[in-house]
N, C-alpha and C positions, 0 to 999 in steps of 0.2 A: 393293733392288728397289722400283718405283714400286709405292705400291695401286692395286688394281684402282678403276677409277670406278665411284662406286656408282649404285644405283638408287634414288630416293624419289618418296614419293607422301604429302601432306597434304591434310588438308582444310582447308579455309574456315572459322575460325570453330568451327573442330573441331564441326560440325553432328551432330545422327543423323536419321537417317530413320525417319519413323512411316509408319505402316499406309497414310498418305493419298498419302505420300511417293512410296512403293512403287508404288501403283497408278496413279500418274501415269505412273511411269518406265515400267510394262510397256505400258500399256492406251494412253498420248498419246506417252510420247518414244519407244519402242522401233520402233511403224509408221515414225519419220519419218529415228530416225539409225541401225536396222538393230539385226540382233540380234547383231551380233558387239559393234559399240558399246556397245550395250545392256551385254553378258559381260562386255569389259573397266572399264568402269564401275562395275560393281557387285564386279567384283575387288579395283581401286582401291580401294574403299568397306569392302571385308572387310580387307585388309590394314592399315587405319587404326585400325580398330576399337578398340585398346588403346590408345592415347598418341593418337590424331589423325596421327599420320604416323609414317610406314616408311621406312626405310633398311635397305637388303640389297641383294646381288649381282643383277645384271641378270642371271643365267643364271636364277635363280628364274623373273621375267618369262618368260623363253624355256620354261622347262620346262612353267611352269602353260596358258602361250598352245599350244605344241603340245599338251598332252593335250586341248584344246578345239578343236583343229583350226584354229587360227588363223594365216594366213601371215604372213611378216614384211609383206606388200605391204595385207593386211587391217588388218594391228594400225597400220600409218603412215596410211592410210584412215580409219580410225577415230575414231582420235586429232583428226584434223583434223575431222572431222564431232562431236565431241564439242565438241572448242575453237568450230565455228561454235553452234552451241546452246548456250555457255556455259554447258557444264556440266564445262568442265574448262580448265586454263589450261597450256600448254605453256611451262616455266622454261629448256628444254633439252631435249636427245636424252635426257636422264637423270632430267629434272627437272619434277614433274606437282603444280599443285594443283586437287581435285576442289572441285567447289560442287556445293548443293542445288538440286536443280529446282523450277520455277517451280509454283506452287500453280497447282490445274485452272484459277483464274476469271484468273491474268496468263497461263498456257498460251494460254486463248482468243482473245487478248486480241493477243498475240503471233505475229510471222509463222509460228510454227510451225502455226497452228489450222491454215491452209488446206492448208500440205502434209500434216497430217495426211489432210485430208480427201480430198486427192487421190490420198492410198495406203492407204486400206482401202476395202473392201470393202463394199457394200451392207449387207448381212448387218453385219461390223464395226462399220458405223460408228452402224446403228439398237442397235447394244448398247450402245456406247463413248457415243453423246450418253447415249443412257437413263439410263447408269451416271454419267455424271457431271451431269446437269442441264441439259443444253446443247441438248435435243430443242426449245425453243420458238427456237429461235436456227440451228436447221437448216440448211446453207448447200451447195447443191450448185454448186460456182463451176466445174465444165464448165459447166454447163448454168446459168448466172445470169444471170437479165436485162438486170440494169444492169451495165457496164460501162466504166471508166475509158476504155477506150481505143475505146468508140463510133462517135467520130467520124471518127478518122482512125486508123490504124496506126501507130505508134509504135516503136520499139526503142533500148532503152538502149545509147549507146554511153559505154564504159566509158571509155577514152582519153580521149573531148571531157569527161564531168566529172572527169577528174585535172585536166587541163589548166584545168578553168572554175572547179573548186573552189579551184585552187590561185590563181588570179589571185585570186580574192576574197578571198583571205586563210585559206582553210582549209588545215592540213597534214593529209588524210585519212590513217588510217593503212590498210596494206597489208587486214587482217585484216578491219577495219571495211566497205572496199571490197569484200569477197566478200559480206558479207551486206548491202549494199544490192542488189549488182546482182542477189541473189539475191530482196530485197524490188521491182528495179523489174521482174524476170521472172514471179512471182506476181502482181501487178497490173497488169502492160501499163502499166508508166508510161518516160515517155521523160526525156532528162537534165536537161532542165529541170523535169520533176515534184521529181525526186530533189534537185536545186537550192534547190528551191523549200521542199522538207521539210528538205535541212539548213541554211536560214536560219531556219526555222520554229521546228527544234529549238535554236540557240544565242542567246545573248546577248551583251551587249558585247567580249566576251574574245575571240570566233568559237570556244569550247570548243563542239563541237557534240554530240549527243547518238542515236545510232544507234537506243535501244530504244525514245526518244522520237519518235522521225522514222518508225517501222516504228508505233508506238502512234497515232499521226496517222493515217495512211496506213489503216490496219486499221480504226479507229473510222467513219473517213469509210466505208471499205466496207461495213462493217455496218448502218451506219444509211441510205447509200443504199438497201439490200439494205432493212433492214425495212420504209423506206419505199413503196417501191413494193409491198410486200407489204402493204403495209395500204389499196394504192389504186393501182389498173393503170391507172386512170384521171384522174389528177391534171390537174387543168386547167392549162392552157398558163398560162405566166407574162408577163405583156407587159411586155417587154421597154423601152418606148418610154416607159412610166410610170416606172420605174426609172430610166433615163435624163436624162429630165426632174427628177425628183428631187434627180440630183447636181448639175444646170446652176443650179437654184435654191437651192439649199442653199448657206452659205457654212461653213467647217471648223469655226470654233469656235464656229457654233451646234450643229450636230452634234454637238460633245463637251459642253457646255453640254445637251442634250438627255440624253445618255447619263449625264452626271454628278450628272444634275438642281441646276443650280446654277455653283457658281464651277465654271473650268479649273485644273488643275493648272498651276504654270508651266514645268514640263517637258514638256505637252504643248503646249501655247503655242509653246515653245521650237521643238517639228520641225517646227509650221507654217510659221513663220517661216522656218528653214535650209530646206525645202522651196521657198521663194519666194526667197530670197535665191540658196542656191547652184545649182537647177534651173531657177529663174524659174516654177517647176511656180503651176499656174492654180489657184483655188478648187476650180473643179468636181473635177479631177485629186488634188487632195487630199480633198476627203470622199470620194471612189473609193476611197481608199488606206485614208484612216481608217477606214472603215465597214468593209474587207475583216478588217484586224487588230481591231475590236470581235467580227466575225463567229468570226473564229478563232480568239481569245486570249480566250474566255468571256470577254467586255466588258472586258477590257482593252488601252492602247495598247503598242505594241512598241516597244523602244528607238530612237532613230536610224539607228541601222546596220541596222536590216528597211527603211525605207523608203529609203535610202541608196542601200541595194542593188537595192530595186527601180527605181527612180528611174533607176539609170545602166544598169539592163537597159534601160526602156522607152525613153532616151536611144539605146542602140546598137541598139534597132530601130523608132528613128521613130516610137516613139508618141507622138502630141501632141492629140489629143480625147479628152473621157471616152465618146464611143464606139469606137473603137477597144481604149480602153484597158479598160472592160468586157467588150467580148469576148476580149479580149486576157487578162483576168486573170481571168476567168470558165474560157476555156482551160488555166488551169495553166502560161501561159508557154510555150502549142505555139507553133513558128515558123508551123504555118501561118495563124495569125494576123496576119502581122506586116503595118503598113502598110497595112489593107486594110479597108473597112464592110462586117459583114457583116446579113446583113437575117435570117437563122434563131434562130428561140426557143431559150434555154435554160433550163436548172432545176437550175441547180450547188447543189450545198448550203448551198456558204458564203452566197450572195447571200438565198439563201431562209431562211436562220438571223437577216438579219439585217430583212430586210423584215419578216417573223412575229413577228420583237419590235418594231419598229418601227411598223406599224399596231397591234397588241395595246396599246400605249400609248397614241398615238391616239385609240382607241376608249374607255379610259379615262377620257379626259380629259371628255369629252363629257358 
């Protein structure tokens, strides 16, 4: 007679859960992956308890799930909203390893904050910040001023980035793909955001990096978010000074500036394949470089970030650094493409990098 297939469940690192542990799962995960998740989770977690992992009959699983009222159509639910929150990894029908949950200050941090926020309750949520320290970081995103998606409407379609990841050389994986489009639905970003965040998030390899790309995405909203909170008022940014700045600027005075001193010869290096395989202009490259100082805390990105930018702005006819400033100021929206537009803006990245840039300046003086 064949054996029965069994049932197991391990942990990670055979972890235990403290007190802080606890109060994450009930008071931040349980609002966002439900309380059946929640139950099986913490089942998982008691059945490990001795050795770090269980092996026993899947009738066990069925017994303990019905006396908690649990359908077969809940507990396959579940599972799946556990594996999206990585707090569980799915081996098989049969086969489960649990992980620890992310401490309160990565939770925040993480695209889970916002769906938190958007399923408790008034009442809940002035507890839940209190309780964990998060009251000066307050963040009502129905009602949020600043908005990713502003100026135009947007919607992630999920087919054009298989198709546009996959040309670039990424293999997304199937699992990966639920929790972006679930990251470009919580920010209203369109496929060229999410584009733009997994070349952000990888390196020469194209390994790209999903909780880095959601960590992006999140911090930018944040500190839009505090910003205008510290000033409703922010004066207009002129645009035309900006501009002129890139047209006069040549690239490796720019990095020369930033490096105060010699260029590295790897950065030398993408200027040149910049001009060589794009014929890309001066001005077009300190646009380029000044973006990745702004975004990579003053560092240059390998080849393959400007590569890829380069043959985006190629297959949509960007060929001025004004175009190509509103253009990359946009996030890569189509409605940009080919076109001067004359409206101010006040994107973060450009503002990160101008505010170090006169602040030096002013130094010098």
């Amino acid at each position: 007679m064949a054996d029965r297939i069994k049932f197991s469940v391990k942990k990670n690192n055979n972890f235990y859960l403290n007190d802080s542990d606890r109060e994450v799962l009930l008071f931040l995960y349980m609002p966002v992956v439900g309380s059946k998740a929640y139950i099986i989770y913490n089942l998982f977690y008691s059945l490990t308890l001795a050795t770090g992992s269980f092996i026993g009959d899947p009738l066990l699983l069925i017994d303990f799930l019905s006396d908690l009222n649990v359908t077969d159509k809940e507990l396959n639910d579940s599972l799946k909203i556990l594996r999206d929150f990585k707090l569980l990894k799915i081996e098989s029908k049969t086969e489960f390893i649990i992980y620890r949950p992310m401490s309160k200050e990565k939770f925040r941090e993480s695209l889970a904050y916002p769906e938190l926020l958007d399923n408790i309750s008034s009442v809940e949520k002035k507890i839940i910040l209190d309780k964990f320290g998060f009251t000066k970081a307050t963040l009502d995103y129905k009602h949020l001023e600043y908005s990713r998606d502003k100026k135009t409407t947007r919607e992630f379609d999920i087919e054009r980035f298989k198709v546009d990841s996959k040309e670039a050389g990424y293999s997304v994986l199937d699992s990966d793909l639920v929790r972006i489009e679930s990251m470009a639905k919580t920010y209203s970003l369109s496929c060229d955001d999410c584009l733009r965040l997994l070349y952000e998030s990888s390196e020469e390899d194209n390994k790209y990096n999903v909780d880095e790309m959601i960590a992006i995405e999140s911090k930018l909203y944040l500190e839009k978010y505090e910003k205008i909170k510290r000033n409703n008022s922010l004066k207009e940014v002129n645009d035309d000074e900006h501009i002129t700045f890139f047209k006069k600027t040549k690239p490796l005075d720019l990095l020369k500036e930033n490096y105060k001193g010699e260029v590295p010869e790897s950065d030398q290096s993408i200027v040149k394949k910049l001009k060589d395989n794009f014929l890309m202009n001066d001005e077009l490259i300190s646009l380029l470089l000044a973006y990745s100082l702004a975004t990579k805390e003053g560092r240059i990105r390998p080849y393959s970030f400007f590569e890829k930018i380069a043959l985006d702005w190629r297959k949509n006819n960007i060929k001025t650094v004004e175009d190509a400033y509103y253009y990359i100021t946009d996030l890569y929206s189509n409605s940009s493409k080919g076109s001067k537009k004359t409206k101010e803006t006040t994107e973060e990245w450009f503002d990160n990098y101008w505010s170090s840039y006169m602040s030096e300046k002013e130094d010098k003086k």
